[in-house]
C-alpha angles and dihedrals in degrees: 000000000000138000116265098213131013092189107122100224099032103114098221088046092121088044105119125209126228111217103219120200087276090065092071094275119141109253133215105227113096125271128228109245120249118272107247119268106266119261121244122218111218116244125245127260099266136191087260088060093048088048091042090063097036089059087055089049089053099040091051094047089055094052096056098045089051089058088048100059090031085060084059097068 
C-alpha cells in the first residue's frame, strides 16, 4: 500500500492505493511457459572460410621461413 497523495490540504491525502497484478505485482494466475529458443542452422563450408585457412598457411610458412634465414646472420 502507499499513500496516494502526500499534499497537506489535498481531501483524499490519507486515501491508499491497492497495487493490482497490472502494477507490476506478481500475480497468482498461472503463466504460459516460454517458446523455445529458435533453432540455428550452421552455416557451409564457403570460399571466405577456404581463404580464411590459406591465409594462416601462408602466414605460418612465412614465418617460419623468416626464422630460418634470420638464424643465418
Amino acid at each position: 500500500m502507499s499513500q496516494a497523495s502526500s499534499d497537506l490540504d489535498d481531501p483524499f491525502a490519507n486515501a491508499t492505493v491497492e497495487a493490482g497484478p497490472e502494477d507490476g505485482m506478481i500475480s497468482e494466475e498461472p503463466v504460459g511457459m516460454a517458446p523455445p529458443p529458435p533453432q540455428y542452422r550452421k552455416q557451409d563450408f564457403s570460399i571466405y572460410s577456404i581463404l580464411l585457412i590459406l591465409s594462416f598457411v601462408f602466414l605460418m610458412f612465412a614465418a617460419i621461413m623468416f626464422f630460418i634465414e634470420a638464424g643465418k646472420y
